[in-house]
Each structure stands twice: as structure tokens, then as C-alpha cells.
C-alpha positions in Angstrom: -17.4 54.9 16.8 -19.8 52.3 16.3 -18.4 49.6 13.5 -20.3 47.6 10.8 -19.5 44.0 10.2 -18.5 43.0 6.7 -19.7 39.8 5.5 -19.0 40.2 1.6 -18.8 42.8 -1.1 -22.2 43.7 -1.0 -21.3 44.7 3.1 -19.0 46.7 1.4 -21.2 48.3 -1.4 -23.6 49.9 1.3 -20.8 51.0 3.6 -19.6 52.8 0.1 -22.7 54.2 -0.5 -23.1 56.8 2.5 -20.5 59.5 3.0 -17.0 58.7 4.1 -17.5 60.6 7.2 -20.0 57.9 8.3 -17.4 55.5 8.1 -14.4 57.5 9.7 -15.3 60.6 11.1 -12.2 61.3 13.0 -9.4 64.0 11.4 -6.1 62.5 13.3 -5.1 58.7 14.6 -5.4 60.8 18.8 -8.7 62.4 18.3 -9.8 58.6 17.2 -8.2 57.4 20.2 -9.9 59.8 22.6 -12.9 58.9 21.1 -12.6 55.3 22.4 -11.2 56.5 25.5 -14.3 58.4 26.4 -16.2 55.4 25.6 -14.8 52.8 27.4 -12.0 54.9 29.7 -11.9 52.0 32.4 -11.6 48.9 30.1 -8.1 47.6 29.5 -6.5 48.6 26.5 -2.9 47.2 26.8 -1.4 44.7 28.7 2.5 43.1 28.6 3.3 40.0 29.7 6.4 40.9 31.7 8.2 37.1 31.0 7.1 33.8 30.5 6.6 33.2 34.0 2.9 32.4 34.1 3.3 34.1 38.1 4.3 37.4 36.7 1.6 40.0 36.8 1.5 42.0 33.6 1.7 45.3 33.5 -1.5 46.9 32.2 -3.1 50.5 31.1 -6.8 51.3 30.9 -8.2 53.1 28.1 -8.4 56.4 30.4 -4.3 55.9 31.5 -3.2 54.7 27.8 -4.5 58.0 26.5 -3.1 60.0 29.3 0.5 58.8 28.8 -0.3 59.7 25.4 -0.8 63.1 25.3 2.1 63.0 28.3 4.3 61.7 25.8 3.2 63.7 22.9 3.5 66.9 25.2 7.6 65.8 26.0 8.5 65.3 22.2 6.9 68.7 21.6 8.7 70.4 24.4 12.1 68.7 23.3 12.3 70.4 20.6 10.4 74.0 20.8 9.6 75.8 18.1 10.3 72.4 16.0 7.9 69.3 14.3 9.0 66.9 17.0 10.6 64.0 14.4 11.0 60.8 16.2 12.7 57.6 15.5 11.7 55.1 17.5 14.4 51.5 17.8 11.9 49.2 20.1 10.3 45.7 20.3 6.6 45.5 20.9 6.2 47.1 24.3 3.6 49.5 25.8 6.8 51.5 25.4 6.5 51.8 21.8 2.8 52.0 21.4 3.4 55.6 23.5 6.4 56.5 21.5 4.1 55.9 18.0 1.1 57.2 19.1 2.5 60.1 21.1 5.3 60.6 18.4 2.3 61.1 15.9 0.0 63.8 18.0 2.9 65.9 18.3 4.9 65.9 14.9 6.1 62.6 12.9 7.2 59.2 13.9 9.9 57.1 12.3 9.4 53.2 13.6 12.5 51.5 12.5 13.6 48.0 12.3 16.1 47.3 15.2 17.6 44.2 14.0 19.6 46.8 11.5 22.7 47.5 11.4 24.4 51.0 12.7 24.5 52.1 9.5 21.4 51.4 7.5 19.6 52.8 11.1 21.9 55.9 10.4 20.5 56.2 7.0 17.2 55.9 8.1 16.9 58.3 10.7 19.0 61.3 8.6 16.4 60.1 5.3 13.7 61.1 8.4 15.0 64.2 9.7 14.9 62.9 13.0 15.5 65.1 16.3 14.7 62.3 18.7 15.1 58.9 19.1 13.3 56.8 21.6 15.4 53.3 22.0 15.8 50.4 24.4 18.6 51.1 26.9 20.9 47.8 27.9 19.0 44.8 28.4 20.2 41.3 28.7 17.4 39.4 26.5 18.0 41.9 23.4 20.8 43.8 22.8 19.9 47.5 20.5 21.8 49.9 23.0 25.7 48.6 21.7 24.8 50.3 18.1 23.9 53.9 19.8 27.4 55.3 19.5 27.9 54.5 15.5 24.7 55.7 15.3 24.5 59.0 17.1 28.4 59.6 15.4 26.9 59.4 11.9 23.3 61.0 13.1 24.0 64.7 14.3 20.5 66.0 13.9 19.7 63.9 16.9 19.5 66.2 19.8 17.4 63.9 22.1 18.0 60.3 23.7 15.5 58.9 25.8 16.3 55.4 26.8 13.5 52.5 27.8 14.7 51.1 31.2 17.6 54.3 31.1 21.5 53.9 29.6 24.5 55.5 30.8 24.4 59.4 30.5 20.8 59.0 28.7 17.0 60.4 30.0 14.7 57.3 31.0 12.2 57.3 28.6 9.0 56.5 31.1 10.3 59.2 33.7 10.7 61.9 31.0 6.7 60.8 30.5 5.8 60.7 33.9 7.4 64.1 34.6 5.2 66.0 32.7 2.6 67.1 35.4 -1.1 65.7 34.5 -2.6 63.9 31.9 -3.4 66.9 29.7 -1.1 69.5 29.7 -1.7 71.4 26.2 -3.7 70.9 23.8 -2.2 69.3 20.5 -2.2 70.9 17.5 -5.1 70.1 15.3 -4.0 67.8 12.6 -6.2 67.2 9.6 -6.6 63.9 7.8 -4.0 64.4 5.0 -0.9 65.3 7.2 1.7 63.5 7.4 1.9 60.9 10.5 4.6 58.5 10.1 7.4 57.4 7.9 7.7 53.0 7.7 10.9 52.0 5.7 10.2 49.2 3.2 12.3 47.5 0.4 13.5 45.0 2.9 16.8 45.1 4.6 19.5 46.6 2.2 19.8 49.7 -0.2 19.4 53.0 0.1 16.7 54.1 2.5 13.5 54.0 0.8 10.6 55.6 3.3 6.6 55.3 2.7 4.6 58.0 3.8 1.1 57.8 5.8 -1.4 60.4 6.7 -3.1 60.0 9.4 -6.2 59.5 7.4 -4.7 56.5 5.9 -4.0 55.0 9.2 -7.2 55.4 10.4 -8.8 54.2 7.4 -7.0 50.8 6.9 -7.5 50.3 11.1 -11.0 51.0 11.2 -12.3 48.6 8.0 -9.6 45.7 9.3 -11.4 46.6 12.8 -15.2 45.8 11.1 -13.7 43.1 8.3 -12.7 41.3 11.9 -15.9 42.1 13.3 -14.7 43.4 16.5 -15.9 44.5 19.5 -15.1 45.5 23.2 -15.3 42.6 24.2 -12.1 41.6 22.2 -8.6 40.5 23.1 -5.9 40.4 20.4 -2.7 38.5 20.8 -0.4 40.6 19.0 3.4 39.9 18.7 4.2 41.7 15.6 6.7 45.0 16.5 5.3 48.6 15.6 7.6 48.8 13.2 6.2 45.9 11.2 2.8 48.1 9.7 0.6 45.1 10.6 1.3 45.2 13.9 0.6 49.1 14.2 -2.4 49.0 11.9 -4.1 46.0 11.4 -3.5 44.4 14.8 -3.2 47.3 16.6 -4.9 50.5 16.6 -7.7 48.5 14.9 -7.9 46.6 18.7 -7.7 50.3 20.2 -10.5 52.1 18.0 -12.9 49.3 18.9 -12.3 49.3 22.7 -10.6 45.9 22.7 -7.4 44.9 24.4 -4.3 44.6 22.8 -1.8 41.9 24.8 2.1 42.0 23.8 3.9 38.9 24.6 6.8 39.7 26.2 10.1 42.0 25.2 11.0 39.3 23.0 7.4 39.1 21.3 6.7 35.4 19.9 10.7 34.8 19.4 11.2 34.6 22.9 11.8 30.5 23.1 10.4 30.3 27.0 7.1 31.7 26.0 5.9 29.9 22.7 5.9 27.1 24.9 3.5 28.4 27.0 1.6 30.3 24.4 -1.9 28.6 25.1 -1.5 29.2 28.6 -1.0 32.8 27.9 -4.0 32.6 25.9 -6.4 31.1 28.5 -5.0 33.4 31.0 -6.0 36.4 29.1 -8.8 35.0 27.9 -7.6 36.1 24.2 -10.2 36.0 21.2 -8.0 37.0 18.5 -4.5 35.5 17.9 -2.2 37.3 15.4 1.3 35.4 13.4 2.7 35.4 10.7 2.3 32.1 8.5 6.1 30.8 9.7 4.5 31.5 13.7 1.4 29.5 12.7 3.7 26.5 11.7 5.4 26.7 14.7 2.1 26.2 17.0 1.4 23.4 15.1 3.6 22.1 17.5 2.7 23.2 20.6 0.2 21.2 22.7 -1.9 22.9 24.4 -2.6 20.9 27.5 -4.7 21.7 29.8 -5.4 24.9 28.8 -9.1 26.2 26.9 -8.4 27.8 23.9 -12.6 28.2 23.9 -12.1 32.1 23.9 -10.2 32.3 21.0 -12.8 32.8 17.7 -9.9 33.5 14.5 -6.0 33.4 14.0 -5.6 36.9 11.9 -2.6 36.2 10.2 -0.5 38.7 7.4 3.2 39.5 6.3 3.6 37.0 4.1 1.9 34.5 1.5 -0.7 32.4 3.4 -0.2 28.4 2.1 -3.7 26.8 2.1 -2.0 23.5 3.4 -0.6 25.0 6.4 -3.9 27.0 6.9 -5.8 23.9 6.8 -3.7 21.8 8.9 -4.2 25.0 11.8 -7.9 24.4 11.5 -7.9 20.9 11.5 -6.1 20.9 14.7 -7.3 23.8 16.6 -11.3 24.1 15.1 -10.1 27.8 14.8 -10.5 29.7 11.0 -8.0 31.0 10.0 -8.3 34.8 8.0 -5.6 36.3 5.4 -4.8 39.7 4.3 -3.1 41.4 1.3 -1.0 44.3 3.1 1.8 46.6 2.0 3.5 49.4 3.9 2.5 51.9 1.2 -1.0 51.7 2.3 -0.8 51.8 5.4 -0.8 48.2 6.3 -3.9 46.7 4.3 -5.4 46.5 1.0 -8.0 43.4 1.7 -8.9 41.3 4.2 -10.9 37.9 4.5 -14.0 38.4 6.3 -14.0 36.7 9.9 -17.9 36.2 9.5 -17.5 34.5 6.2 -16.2 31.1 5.1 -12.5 31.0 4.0 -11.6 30.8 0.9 -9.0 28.5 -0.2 -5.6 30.9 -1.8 -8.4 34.0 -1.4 -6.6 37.7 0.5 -10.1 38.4 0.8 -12.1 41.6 -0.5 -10.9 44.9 -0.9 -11.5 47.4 2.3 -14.0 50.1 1.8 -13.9 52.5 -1.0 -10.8 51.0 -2.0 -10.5 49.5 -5.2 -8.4 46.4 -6.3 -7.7 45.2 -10.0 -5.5 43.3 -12.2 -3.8 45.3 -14.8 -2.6 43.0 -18.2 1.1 43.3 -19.2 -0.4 45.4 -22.4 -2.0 48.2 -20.0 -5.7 46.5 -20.4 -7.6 46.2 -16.4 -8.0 42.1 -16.7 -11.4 40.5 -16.5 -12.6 38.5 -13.5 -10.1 36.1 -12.6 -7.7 36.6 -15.1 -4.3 37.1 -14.2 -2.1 40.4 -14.0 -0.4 42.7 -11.6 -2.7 44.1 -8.7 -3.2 48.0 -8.3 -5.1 49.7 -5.6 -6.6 53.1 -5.6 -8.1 54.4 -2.3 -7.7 56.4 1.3 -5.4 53.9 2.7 -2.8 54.3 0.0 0.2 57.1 0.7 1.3 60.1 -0.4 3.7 58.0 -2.1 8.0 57.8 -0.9 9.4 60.9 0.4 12.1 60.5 -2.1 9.8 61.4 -4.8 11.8 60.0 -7.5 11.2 56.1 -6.6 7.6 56.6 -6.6 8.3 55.8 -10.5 6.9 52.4 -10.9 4.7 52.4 -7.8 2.8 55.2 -7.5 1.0 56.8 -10.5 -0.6 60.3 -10.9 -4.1 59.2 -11.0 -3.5 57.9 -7.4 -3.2 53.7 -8.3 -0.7 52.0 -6.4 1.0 49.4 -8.1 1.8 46.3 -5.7 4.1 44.2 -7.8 2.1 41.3 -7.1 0.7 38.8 -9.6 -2.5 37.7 -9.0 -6.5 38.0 -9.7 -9.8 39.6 -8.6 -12.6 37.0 -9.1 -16.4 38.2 -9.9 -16.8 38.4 -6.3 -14.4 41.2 -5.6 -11.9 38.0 -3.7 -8.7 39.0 -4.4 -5.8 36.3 -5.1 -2.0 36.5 -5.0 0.0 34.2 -6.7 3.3 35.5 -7.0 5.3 38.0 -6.6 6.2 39.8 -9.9 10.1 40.2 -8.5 9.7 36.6 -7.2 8.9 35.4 -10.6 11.5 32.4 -11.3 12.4 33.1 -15.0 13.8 30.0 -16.6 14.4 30.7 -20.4 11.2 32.4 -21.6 9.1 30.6 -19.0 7.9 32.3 -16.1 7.6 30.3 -12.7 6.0 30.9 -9.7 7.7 29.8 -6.4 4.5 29.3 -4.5 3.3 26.3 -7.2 7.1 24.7 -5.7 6.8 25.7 -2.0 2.4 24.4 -1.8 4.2 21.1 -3.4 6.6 20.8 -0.7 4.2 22.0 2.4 2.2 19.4 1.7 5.1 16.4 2.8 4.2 15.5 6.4 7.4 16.3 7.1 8.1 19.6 5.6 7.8 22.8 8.0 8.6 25.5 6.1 9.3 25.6 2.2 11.0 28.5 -0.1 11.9 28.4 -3.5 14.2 31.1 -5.0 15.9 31.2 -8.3 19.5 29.7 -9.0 21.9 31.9 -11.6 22.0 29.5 -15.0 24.4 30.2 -17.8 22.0 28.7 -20.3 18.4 29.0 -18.9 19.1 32.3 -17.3 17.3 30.8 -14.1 16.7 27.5 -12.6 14.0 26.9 -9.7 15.5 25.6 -6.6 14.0 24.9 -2.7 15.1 25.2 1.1 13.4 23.5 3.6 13.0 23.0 6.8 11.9 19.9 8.2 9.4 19.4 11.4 11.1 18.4 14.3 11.9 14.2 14.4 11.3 14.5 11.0 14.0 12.8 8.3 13.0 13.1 5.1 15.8 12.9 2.4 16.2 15.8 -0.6 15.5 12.9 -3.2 12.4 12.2 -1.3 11.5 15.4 -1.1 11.9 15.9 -5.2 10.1 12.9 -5.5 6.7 14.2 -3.8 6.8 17.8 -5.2 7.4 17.2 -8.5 4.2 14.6 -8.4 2.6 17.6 -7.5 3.2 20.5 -9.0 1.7 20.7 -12.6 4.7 22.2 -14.7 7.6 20.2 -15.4 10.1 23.3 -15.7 8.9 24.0 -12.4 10.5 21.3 -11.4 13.3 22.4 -8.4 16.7 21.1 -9.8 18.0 21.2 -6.0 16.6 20.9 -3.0 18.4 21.9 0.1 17.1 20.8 3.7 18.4 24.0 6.2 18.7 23.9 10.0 15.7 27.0 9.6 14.9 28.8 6.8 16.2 32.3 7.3 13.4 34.6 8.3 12.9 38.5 8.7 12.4 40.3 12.6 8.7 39.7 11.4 9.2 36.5 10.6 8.8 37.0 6.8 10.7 34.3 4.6 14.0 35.9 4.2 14.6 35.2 0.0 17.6 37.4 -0.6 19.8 35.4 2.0 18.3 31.8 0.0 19.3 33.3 -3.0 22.6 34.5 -2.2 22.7 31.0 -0.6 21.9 29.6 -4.5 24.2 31.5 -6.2 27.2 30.4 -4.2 26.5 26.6 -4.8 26.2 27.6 -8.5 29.9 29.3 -8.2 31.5 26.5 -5.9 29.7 23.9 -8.3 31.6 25.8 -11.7 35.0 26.4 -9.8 34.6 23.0 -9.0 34.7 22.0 -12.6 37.5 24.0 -13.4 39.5 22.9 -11.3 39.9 25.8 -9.5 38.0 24.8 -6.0 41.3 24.1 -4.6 42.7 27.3 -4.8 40.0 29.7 -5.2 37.4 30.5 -2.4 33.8 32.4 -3.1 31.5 34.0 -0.8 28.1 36.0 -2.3 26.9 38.3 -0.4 23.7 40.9 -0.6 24.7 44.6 -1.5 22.6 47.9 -1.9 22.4 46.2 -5.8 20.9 42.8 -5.1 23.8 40.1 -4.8 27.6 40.0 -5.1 30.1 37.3 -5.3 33.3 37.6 -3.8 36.4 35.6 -4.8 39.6 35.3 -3.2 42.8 33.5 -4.8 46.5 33.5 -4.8 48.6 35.8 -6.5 47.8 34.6 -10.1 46.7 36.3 -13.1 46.0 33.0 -14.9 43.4 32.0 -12.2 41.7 35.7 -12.3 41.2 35.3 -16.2 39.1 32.0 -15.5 37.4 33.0 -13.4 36.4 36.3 -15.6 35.8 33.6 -18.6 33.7 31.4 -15.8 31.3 34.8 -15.3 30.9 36.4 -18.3 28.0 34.4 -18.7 26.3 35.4 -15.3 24.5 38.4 -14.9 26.1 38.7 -11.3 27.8 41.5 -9.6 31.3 40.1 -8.8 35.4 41.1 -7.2 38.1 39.4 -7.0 41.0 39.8 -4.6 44.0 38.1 -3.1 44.5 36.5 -0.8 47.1 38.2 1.9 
């Protein structure tokens, strides 16, 4: 396929105006991929850095072998289960591992990527939510430890007939030699799958509840990889830095098989991705090495190179940091392209489409607190809390319509409240679309802070608090009030050396941010702000965190911190406290008196 660059909306208008098949004229994510095979079948597509040993020789695949072990792999899931739609669930970081167990999993049947730092259990419900019959996982390995949750899981999973085992387990098939055993590249044929059927399954809703799966077609796929491949303007002559794990839809989609449709070269770094702690050091050496064009973190990774000097090595190969998975902060973007003389380009994504729903242009300026423009025949508005589509630039919350949204949740009855019948999907996030199609986010409608009958949004506190010299990371939750219903509170982490104080810290934001009941009442200074496996800002843990300070504060009060201890904790229903006290009725009835006023899940018990 030969891509168009996308410079603005009006790019966009004349892509629009010729058929779709123009733009993607592929049915299925493998006949895409042969496509770029045949074009460039001796060109590196994937290559891992093995360790952080800049000695180490990576391990590498041309486009010619990536496709071959491809269809290999596609052909074993097939013949695993004859007769059956191969259904695979897939527990690996971001190794060439897992780019044959997605791509292979979806030319044969449907693939199931799932987050591995989950428990047994929530994994269980995953994979039976799935209907999966195999399950490709990491065998033991001493840098990350998934194998020691494989028998809770396979007790509470008995539809899974198949193990196959990266690196091999006890009494398990080796994943790669179960590949490699099937004789030649091309075997059979693959069934012919169309556009609309169903590729993959990526669970979303973060990290508790009951499972909640987004399904993709494999026209959705390859329409939100293709227009990120032409929003980033790239080429064969690419090289992408991508750390993010398949199962994170950024890292399939956006950074991933958008690489692979262009004949570029994907690079993983390392089994630990850009959490392993020998290699960020390193990270421009790695760069140089590779010569990489295009790096790709998420906004907390982007903070964290702003601390690692690069040395001796170039970084003149490098032309953008593509960055995603969470809300972008102008300071931080700034302060990257300040130091570096790289731009920096944001995204809106959600799983339910596939990845993407706008991307900033790489060939046009940044926009300060902009997501960009909407892909291709994809369109973006802001709806008003009356039902009326908001003018240009007013606020409301976003909805998409186009061939990277889903077929909606295969649980059909939560795609109330998302997913419409005239095909908009609603994001949940508050924000804008200016006269020139731009899109901006500025909240989150469930991360709304609602104090009295005054709506806040977090990211007026957390741009406040980035901008302190000292400040690395800033999140601001809502604390339970018995009055106000809410108050706005902060975490923060601090750069390293750094000591600013909390009253400091108060001090600066609140000069800054332009509503006084956004004012934070508290804010705490953590060790590290608790983060997601994709290095998302981790909320429900900082607001659990709140809501215990709340309690200890009102026990406090009441004299009953002595003898009464509290623990809140997140649940399949948002959070929970937890009390524990002696054997006395008179301290449980204050402590029902102390939360009648909270809207907050709570037990008590006592203690043994």
C-alpha cells in the first residue's frame, strides 16, 4: 500500500472523498501483512533487544520470515483445535513472541491479549468471558514471574485444552518449537476472513469488575493502523521504539502494525519493555544503535527521560516522540522539546476503537492541549448534557462514529451507555472540537471532581502542579466529604534531589489554577505515583489512598483511632472500607453513625 501524509483536515477531506477501498483495500489484518511482505520481504520488520547489554545481538525477523512464522503459527492454533475457531489467550510482555501469537492467533480464529500483571482470577474470568481453547504464556523466567499463576488459572479455566509455553515450563509444549515444527512457511491456506469478522477481544474497564471485553474486526484494526501509519507520515525507512505490550491496543495498533503496514521496523526493548531499570539508562544508546526515528511512551515514560542524559550518543535519527495512553500535559511536553529539539505528537485512543480516534499530525505544528484531528472518515463531536451536538469549541462529551469503532462489548448489555444504535461511540470524555476539526480533552467525565454542585476537573490541579520544577508526576483524585460530597486532593511525585514541601507545593498551584474550589485541600508527596503495566496513572489505588485518610482522620476525632483500625480497598463496585475493632457493639454503632453520611461501601469485623 502506498500511504498519504496528513497535514490537516483538509488532508483528510480529500482522502474522504475517494472510495474507502483507496484508502484500505485489504479484507483481514494477514492479507495486509502479506501485502507488505511482498513489498519489502528482506527489510527488517522486528527486532528485540535481548538485555540491556549494549554487546547482545538482537534477535531479528525480516519481513519475508515475520510473515512466515505467521502463517506457521496461525496453521498450529488451527490444528490444535480441529474442526474448532482456534480462540487464543495470549499472557506475554512485548516480544516477537507475542506479535506471532496476535497476528497468528488472528489469521486463524480470535485472539484474546490479556494483561499479565492480573491476578489468577480476574485472568480466569477473562479467558472463560473469551471462550478460549489456548493460551500462549511465558514459561518461568527470572526477570518476570507469569508462569506461578498457571495452576489457579487452568483449575478455574477447563475449556483450555492447549498450553504452549515461551522459553517451555514443566510438562508444557514450547511455544517457538510447536511454530518451528510445522514444516514450511505456508502450509494451508487461511481461511478467507472479510473485513467485519471478528479478530480480537481487548479487556478494558481497568483492573477490577467483572470482565468487560471490546470487540474489533479486523477492518477496524486495519483502519485505525493505516491512518495513524499516514497521520505519522511513515515510511520504510522508519524505525519505531515501541515498548508498549500487545495487550495495551496502542502498542498493537497505533505503534505496531501501523510500523508493519508501512515496511518499517518495529524494535521491542527488552522482556521487561521500558520498566526494565538497566535499560532506560541506556535508552539513547539503544536509540543510536538502531538508528530509531520514532520513539513511543507514555506521558509518565516521557518524564522519566527527562532524566536520562544522553551522552555521547546521536539522537539525530530520531524525527517525533508518539506518545498515547494517557492525558498529554503541555508542560511536560514542552519541557521534552525544549531538551531534546524533538516534537512531540498526542493521540485520543480508546480500546473500543481499536486503539485511535485522532491523532496530531507529525508534519504539522503541535498544538498546545490539542489530541489532534479525527482519522479518516471518522467523525468526532461534542454532544451538550441536553442531547444538542455543541458548536466549535464548546464543551461536552466526545462521541465518534466511524470504521475504527467496534462491534460494541460481547456482553451486549454494557454496550448501554457507550455504544448507540446509530453506530456513535460515546468516550466519556469531556472536551471540544474547535473550527479546525482539533479535538481537545479536558477531563474525564468519571474523573470529574464533584464538590457540592461544582464540577472540577483534575487536570486544571495536576498542569498547576507539573509546572513546580520539582514536581515529576502530579494526580488529583477526589476525597469522600460529608458536607461537600467531594473535595479535590493531589499525589505527587517529586524529581529526583528534589525537596519541595506540601505547603510549598499548595502555595504554587493554587497561584495557578484559576478556580478557587479547585483548590486541593491536601497534598500528598508519594515515593511514585502508582501507575498501570502501561504506565497509565493508576486513580483507583489514589483514591482508595484518599478515602482512608478521610476515615483515619474521622476515627481520629472520635476517639476511636486507638482501637479501631481501617483499610479501603478497590472491589468489583469501586471502593470499600474495611474496619476492624474489638468485641464492642458500642464502637460498631459509631462507626455506623461516622458513615451514614458517606456514600462508601463499608464492613466491619473483629478482631480475632
Amino acid at each position: 500500500m502506498q500511504g498519504e501524509s496528513i497535514r490537516s483536515a483538509q488532508d483528510v477531506a480529500r482522502i474522504e472523498a475517494r472510495p474507502y477501498a483507496a484508502f484500505m483495500p485489504h479484507a483481514n489484518v494477514y492479507e495486509a501483512l502479506c501485502a507488505a511482505a511482498s513489498l519489502h520481504p528482506d527489510r527488517k520488520a522486528l527486532s528485540f533487544i535481548v538485555d540491556a547489554d549494549l554487546a547482545s545481538p538482537p534477535r531479528t525477523w525480516t519481513y519475508a520470515e515475520l510473515l512466515a512464522d505467521i502463517r506457521r503459527t496461525a496453521n498450529l492454533f488451527s490444528a490444535l483445535v480441529p474442526g474448532e475457531e482456534p480462540r487464543i489467550a495470549m499472557l506475554l510482555p512485548a516480544i516477537p513472541e507475542a506479535y506471532l501469537a496476535v497476528w497468528g492467533g488472528e489469521t486463524a480464529g480470535v485472539v484474546c491479549p490479556i494483561n499479565f500483571m492480573l491476578d489468577a482470577a480476574h485472568i480466569a474470568e477473562l479467558v472463560r468471558a473469551a471462550g478460549c481453547n489456548i493460551l500462549v504464556t511465558l514459561g518461568p523466567h527470572p526477570d518476570l514471574d507469569i508462569w506461578s499463576r498457571m495452576p489457579a488459572l487452568l483449575q478455574q479455566c477447563p475449556g483450555l485444552r492447549h498450553v504452549l509455553a515461551v522459553g517451555g515450563a514443566p510438562g508444557q509444549g514450547d511455544f517457538m518449537a510447536a511454530v518451528h515444527a510445522r514444516q514450511g512457511a505456508w502450509l494451508e491456506q487461511p481461511a478467507p476472513r472479510g473485513p467485519a469478522q471478528l479478530a480480537a477481544l481487548y479487556h478494558t474497564g481497568g483492573t477490577t469488575g467483572a470482565p468487560k471485553l471490546a470487540q474489533h474486526t479486523h477492518g477496524n484494526q486495519l483502519h485505525s493502523a493505516w491512518a495513524a501509519a499516514q497521520m505519522y507520515a511513515m515510511d520504510e525507512r522508519d524505525v519505531i521504539l515501541n515498548g508498549f505490550p500487545m495487550f495495551h491496543v496502542a502498542g498493537a495498533f497505533v505503534f505496531g502494525l501501523s510500523a508493519l503496514l508501512s515496511g518499517a521496523e518495529v524494535v521491542l526493548p527488552t522482556l521487561l519493555g521500558l520498566r526494565n531499570p538497566a535499560f532506560v539508562p541506556r535508552y539513547w544508546q539503544f536509540v543510536e544503535r538502531h538508528r530509531v526515528s520514532l520513539l513511543a511512551a507514555v506521558p509518565t515514560v516521557i518524564a522519566t527521560l527527562l532524566g536520562v542524559e544522553p551522552g555521547a550518543a546521536s539522537t539525530k535519527s530520531v524525527r517525533a516522540l508518539l506518545t498515547g495512553g494517557s492525558p498529554l500535559p503541555n508542560e511536560l511536553a514542552a519541557s521534552f522539546e525544549h531538551r531534546y529539539g524533538l516534537p512531540v505528537r498526542n493521540i485520543l485512543g480508546m480500546t473500543e476503537c481499536a486503539g485511535v480516534v485522532s491523532i496530531e499530525p507529525f508534519l504539522a505544528p503541535r498544538t498546545a492541549g490539542s489530541c489532534g484531528i479525527p482519522l479518516p472518515f471518522t467523525e468526532v463531536k461534542a454532544v451538550a448534557a441536553d442531547g444538542r451536538d455543541c458548536a466549535p469549541g464548546e464543551t461536552g462529551i466526545l462521541r465518534l462514529r466511524g470504521p475504527n469503532v467496534g462491534p460494541g462489548y460481547t456482553d451486549q448489555r454494557r454496550n448501554a451507555g457507550t455504544f448507540t444504535e446509530d453506530g456513535w461511540l460515546i468516550t466519556g470524555d469531556i472536551g471540544h472540537v474547535d473550527a479546525g476539526r482539533r479535538v481537545f480533552v479536558t477531563g474525564r467525565a468519571k474523573d470529574v471532581i464533584i464538590r457540592g454542585a461544582h464540577n472540577i476537573d483534575p487536570q486544571l490541579i495536576e498542569e498547576a502542579l507539573l509546572q513546580h520544577p520539582d514536581v515529576l508526576m502530579a494526580a488529583a483524585v477526589g476525597e469522600p466529604d460529608e458536607y461537600a460530597g467531594e473535595l479535590p486532593v493531589a499525589f505527587v511525585s517529586l524529581r529526583p534531589g528534589a525537596h519541595a514541601d506540601a505547603a510549598a507545593l499548595s502555595a504554587f498551584a493554587n497561584e495557578r489554577i484559576p478556580e478557587r474550589a479547585a483548590y486541593p485541600k491536601r497534598i500528598s508527596i508519594l515515593p511514585a505515583i502508582p501507575v498501570t503495566a502501561v504506565g497509565k496513572v493508576y486513580k483507583p489505588r489514589l483514591r482508595a489512598l484518599a478515602c482512608e485518610t478521610v476515615l483515619r482522620e474521622r476515627l481520629q476525632r472520635a476517639g476511636l483511632d486507638g482501637g479501631v483500625a481501617v483499610a479501603v480497598v478497590e472491589t468489583a463496585r469501586g471502593i470499600a472500607a474495611r474496619f476492624q475493632v474489638r468485641s464492642d457493639g458500642a464502637q460498631k454503632q459509631q462507626i455506623a453513625e461516622l458513615m451514614r453520611s458517606f456514600a462508601i461501601e463499608y464492613t466491619v469485623g473483629s478482631e480475632a
